[in-house]
OpenMM code with the backbone's topology and positions (N, CA, C; nanometers):
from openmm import Vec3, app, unit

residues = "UNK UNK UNK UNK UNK UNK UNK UNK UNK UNK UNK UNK UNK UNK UNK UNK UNK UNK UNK UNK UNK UNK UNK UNK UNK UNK UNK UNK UNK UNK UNK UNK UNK UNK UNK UNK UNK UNK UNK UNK UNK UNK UNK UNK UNK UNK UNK UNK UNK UNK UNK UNK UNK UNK UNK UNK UNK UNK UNK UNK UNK UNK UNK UNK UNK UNK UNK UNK UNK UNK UNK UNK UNK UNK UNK UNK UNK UNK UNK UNK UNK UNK UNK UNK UNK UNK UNK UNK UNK UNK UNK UNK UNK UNK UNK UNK UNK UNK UNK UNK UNK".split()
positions = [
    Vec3(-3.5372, 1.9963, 0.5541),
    Vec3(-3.3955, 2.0181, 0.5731),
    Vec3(-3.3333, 1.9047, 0.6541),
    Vec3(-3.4401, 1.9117, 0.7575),
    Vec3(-3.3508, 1.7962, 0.8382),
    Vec3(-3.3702, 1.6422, 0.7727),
    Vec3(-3.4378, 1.5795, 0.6868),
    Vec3(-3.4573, 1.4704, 0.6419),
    Vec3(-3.3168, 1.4840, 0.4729),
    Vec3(-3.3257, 1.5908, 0.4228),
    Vec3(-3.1957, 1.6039, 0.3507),
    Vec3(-3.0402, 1.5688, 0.3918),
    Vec3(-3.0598, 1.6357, 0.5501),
    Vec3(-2.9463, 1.6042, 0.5810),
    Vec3(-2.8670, 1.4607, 0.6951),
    Vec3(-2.9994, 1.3997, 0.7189),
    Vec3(-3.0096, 1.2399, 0.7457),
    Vec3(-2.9756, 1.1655, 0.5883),
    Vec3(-3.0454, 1.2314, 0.5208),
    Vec3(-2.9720, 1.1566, 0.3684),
    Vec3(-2.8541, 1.1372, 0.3471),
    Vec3(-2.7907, 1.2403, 0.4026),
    Vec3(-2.6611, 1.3159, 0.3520),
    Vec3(-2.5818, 1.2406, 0.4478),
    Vec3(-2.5999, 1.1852, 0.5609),
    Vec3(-2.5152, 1.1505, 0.6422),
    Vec3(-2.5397, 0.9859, 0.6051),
    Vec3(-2.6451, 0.9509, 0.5931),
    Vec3(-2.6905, 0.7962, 0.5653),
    Vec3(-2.5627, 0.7618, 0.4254),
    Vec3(-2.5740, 0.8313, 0.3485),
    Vec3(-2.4926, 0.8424, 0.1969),
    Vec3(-2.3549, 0.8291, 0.2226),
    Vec3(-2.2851, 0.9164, 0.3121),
    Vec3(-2.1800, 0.9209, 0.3438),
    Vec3(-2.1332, 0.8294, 0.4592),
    Vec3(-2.2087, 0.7510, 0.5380),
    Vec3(-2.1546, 0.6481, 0.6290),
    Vec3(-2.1484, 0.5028, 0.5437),
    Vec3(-2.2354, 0.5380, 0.4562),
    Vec3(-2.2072, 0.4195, 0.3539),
    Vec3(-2.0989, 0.4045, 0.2587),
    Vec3(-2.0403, 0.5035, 0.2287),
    Vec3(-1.8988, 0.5532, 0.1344),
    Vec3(-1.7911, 0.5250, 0.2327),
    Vec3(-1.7857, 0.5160, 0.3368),
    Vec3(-1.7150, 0.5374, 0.4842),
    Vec3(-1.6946, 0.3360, 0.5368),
    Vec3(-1.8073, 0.3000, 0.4882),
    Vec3(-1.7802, 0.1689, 0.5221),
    Vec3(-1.7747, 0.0669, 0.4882),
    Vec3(-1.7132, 0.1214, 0.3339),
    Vec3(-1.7009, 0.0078, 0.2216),
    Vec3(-1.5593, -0.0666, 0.2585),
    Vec3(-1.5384, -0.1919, 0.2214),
    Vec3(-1.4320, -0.2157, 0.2384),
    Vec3(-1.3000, -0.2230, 0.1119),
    Vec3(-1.1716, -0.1611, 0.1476),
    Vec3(-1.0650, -0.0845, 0.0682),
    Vec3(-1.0007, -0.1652, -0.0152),
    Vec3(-1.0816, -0.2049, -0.1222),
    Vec3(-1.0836, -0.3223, -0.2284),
    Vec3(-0.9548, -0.3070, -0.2958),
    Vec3(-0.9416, -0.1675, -0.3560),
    Vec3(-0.8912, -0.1276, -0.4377),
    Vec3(-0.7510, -0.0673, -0.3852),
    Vec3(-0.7494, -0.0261, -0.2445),
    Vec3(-0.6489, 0.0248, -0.1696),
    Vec3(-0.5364, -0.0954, -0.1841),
    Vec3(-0.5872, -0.2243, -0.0924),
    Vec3(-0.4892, -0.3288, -0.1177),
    Vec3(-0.4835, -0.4090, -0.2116),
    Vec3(-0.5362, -0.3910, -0.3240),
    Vec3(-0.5104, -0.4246, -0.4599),
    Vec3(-0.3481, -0.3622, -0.4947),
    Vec3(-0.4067, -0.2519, -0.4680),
    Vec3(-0.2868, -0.1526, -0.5157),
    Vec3(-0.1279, -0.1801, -0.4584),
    Vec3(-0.1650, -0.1788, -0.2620),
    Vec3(-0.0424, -0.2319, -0.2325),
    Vec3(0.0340, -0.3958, -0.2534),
    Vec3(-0.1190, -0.4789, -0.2785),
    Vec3(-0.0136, -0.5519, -0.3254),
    Vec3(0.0641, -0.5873, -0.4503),
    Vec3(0.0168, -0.5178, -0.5521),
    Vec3(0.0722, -0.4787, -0.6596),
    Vec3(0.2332, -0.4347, -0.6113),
    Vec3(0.2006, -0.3468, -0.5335),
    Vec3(0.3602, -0.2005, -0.5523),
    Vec3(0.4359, -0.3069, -0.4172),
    Vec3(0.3967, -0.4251, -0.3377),
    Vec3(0.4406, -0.5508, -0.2993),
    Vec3(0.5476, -0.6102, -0.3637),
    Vec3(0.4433, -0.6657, -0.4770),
    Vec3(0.5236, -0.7624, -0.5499),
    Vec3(0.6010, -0.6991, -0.6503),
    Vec3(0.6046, -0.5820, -0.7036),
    Vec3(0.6960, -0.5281, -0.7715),
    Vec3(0.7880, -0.4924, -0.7549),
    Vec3(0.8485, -0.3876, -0.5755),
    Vec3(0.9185, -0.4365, -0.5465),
    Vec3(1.0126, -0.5482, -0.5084),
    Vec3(0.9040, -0.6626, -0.4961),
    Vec3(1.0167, -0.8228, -0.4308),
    Vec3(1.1006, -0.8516, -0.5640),
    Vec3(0.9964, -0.7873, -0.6680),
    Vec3(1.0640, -0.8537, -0.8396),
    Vec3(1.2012, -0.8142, -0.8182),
    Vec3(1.2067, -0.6571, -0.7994),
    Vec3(1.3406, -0.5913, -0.8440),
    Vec3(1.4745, -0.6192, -0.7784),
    Vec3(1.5503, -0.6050, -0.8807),
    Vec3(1.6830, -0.6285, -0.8274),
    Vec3(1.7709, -0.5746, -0.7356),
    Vec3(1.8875, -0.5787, -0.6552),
    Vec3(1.9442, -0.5034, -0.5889),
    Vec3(1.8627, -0.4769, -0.4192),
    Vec3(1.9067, -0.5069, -0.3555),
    Vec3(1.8740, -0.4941, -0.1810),
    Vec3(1.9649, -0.4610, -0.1068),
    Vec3(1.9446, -0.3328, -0.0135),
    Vec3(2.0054, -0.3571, 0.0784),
    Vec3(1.9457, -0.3432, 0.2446),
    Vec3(1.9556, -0.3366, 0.3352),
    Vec3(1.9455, -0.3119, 0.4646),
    Vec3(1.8172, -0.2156, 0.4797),
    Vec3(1.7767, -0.1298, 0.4215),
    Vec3(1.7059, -0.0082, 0.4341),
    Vec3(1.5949, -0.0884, 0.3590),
    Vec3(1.6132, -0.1264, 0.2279),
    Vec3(1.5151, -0.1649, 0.0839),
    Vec3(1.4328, -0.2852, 0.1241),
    Vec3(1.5137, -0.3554, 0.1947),
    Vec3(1.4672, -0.4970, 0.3453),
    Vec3(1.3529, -0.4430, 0.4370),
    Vec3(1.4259, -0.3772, 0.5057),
    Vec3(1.3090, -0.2975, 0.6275),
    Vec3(1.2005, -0.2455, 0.5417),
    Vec3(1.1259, -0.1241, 0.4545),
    Vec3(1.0952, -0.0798, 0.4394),
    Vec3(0.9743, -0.1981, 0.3249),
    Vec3(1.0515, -0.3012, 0.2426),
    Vec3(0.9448, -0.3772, 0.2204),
    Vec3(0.9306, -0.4935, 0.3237),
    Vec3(0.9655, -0.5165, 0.4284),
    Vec3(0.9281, -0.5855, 0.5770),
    Vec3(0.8432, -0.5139, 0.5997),
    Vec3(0.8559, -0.3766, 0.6063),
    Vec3(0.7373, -0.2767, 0.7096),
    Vec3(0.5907, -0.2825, 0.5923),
    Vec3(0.6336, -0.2454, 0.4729),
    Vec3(0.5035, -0.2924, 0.3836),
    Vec3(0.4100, -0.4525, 0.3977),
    Vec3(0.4656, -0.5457, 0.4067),
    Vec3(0.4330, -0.6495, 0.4109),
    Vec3(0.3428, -0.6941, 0.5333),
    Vec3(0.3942, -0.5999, 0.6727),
    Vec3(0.3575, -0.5697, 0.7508),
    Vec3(0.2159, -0.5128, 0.7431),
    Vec3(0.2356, -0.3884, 0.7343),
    Vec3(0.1278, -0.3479, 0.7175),
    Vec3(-0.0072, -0.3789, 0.6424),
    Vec3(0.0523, -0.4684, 0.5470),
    Vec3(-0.0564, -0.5182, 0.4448),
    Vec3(-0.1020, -0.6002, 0.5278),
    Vec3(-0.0351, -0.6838, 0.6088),
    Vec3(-0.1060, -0.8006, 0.6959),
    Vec3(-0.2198, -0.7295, 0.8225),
    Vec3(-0.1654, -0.6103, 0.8388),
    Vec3(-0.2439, -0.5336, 0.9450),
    Vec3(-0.3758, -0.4693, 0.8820),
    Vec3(-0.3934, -0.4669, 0.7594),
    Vec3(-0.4987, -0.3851, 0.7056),
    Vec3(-0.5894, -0.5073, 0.6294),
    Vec3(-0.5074, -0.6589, 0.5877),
    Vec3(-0.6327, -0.7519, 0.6255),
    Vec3(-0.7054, -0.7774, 0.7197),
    Vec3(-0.6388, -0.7272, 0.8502),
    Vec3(-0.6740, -0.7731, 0.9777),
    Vec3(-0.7694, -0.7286, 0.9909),
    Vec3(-0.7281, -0.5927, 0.9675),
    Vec3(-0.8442, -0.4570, 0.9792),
    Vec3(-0.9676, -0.5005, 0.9358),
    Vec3(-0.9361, -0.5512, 0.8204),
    Vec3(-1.1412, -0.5967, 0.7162),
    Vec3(-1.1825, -0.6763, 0.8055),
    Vec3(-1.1079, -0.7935, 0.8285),
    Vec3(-1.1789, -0.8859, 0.9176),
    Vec3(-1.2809, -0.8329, 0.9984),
    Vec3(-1.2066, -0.7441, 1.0907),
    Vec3(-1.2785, -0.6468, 1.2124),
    Vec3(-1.4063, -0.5510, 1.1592),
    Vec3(-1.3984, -0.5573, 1.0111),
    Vec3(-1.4597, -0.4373, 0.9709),
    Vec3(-1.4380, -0.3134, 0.9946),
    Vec3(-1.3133, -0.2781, 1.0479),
    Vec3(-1.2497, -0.1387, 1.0318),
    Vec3(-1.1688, -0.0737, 0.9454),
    Vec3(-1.2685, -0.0585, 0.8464),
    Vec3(-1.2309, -0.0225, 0.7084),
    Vec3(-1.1580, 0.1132, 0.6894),
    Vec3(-1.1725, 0.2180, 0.7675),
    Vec3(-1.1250, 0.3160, 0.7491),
    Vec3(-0.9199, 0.3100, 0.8238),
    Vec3(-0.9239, 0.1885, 0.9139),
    Vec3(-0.7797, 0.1675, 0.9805),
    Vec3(-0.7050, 0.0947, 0.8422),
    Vec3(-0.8351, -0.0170, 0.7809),
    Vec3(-0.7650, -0.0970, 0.6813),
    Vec3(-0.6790, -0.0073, 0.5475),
    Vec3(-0.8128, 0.0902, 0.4990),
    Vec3(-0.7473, 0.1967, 0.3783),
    Vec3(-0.5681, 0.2424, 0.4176),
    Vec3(-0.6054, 0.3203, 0.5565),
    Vec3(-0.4794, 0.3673, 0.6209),
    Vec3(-0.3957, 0.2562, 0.5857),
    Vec3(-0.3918, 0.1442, 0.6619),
    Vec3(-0.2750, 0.0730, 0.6609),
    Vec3(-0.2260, 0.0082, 0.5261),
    Vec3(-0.3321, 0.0011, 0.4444),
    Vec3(-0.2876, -0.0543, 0.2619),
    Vec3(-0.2400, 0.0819, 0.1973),
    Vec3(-0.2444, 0.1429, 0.2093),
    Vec3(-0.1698, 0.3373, 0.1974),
    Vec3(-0.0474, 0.3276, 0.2223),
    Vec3(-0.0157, 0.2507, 0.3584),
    Vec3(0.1147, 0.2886, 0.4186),
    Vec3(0.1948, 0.1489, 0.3623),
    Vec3(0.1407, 0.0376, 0.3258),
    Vec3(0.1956, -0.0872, 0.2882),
    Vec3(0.2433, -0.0337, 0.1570),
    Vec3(0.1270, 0.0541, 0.0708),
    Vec3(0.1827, 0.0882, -0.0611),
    Vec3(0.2823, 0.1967, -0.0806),
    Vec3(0.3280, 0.2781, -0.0070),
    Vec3(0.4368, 0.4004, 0.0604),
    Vec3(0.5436, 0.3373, 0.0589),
    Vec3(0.5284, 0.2355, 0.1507),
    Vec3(0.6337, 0.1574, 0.2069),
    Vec3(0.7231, 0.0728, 0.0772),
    Vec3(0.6170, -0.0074, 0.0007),
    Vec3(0.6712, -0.0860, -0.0900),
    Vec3(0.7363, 0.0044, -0.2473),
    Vec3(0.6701, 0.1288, -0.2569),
    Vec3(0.7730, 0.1889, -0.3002),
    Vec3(0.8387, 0.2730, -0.2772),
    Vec3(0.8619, 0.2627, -0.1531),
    Vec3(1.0235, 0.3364, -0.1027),
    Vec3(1.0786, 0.2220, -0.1024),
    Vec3(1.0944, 0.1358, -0.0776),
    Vec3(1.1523, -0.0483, -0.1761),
    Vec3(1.2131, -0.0416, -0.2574),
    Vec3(1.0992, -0.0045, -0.3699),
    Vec3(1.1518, -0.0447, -0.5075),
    Vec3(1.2137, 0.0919, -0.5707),
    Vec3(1.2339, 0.2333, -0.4743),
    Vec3(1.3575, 0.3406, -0.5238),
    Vec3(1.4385, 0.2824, -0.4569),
    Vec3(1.4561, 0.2130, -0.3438),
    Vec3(1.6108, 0.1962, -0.3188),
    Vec3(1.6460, 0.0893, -0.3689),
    Vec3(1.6040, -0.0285, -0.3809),
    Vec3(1.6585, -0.1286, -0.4546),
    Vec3(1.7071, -0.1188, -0.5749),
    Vec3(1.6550, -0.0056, -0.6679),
    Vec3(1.6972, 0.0699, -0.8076),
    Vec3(1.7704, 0.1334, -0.7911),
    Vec3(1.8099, 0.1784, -0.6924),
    Vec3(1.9068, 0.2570, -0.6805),
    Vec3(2.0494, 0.2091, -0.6456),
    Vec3(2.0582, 0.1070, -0.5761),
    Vec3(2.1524, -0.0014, -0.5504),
    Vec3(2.1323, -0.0931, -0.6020),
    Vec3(2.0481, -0.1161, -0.7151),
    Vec3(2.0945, -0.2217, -0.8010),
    Vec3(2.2277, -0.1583, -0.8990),
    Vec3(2.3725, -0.2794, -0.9378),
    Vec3(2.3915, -0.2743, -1.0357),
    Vec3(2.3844, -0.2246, -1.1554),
    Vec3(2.4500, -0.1142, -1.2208),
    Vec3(2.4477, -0.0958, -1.3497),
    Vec3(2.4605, -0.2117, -1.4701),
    Vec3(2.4105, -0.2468, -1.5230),
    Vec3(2.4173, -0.3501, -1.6333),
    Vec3(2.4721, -0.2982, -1.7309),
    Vec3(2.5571, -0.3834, -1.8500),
    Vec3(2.6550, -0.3104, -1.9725),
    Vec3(2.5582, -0.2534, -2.0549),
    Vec3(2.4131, -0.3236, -2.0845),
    Vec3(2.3484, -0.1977, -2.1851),
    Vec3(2.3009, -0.0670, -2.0833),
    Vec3(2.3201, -0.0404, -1.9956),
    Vec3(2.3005, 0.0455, -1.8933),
    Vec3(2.3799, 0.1534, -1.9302),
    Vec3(2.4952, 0.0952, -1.9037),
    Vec3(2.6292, 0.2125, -1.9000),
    Vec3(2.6624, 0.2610, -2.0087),
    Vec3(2.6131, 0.2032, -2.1378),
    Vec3(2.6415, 0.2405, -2.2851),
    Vec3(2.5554, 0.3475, -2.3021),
    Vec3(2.4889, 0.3748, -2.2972),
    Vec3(2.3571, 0.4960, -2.3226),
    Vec3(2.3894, 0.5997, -2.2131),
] * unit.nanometer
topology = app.Topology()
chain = topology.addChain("A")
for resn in residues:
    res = topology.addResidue(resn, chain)
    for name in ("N", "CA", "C"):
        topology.addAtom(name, app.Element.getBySymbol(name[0]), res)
């Protein structure tokens, strides 16, 4: 029992200390998709500032090997960057094939 559950913990500190490959893949994807989009204002600024931010804080993180702060902070970079890209859509401009439909 007790050598099962040294397994069990060995297994799971290893899942625990991978580093979040795929996390900031993701935010910088939902990054740059917001910078694409059109329309900014004041709020759509801050909120992909605070993403950009954070993405820089959750490379930091790997460096350190604190992978579980890094996931967190590429989570919150990717949150961040699309609450971005709803407000920038949302204050973007209607365009004329827009308004026809």
């Amino acid at each position: 029992m007790k050598r099962g559950l040294f397994i069990l913990l060995i297994m799971l500190s290893a899942c625990a200390t991978k580093p979040p490959v795929q996390e900031m893949s993701n935010a910088r994807a939902a990054i740059m998709a917001a910078q694409e989009l059109p329309g900014s204002n004041e709020k759509s600024d801050s909120y992909l500032k605070s993403a950009e931010t954070a993405l820089e804080e959750a490379a930091e993180a790997i460096r350190q090997e604190r992978y579980e702060s890094a996931r967190n902070k590429a989570l919150e970079a990717k949150r961040n960057a699309q609450s971005a890209a709803r407000l920038k859509q949302a204050s973007a401009p209607e365009t004329p094939q827009e308004s026809k439909h």
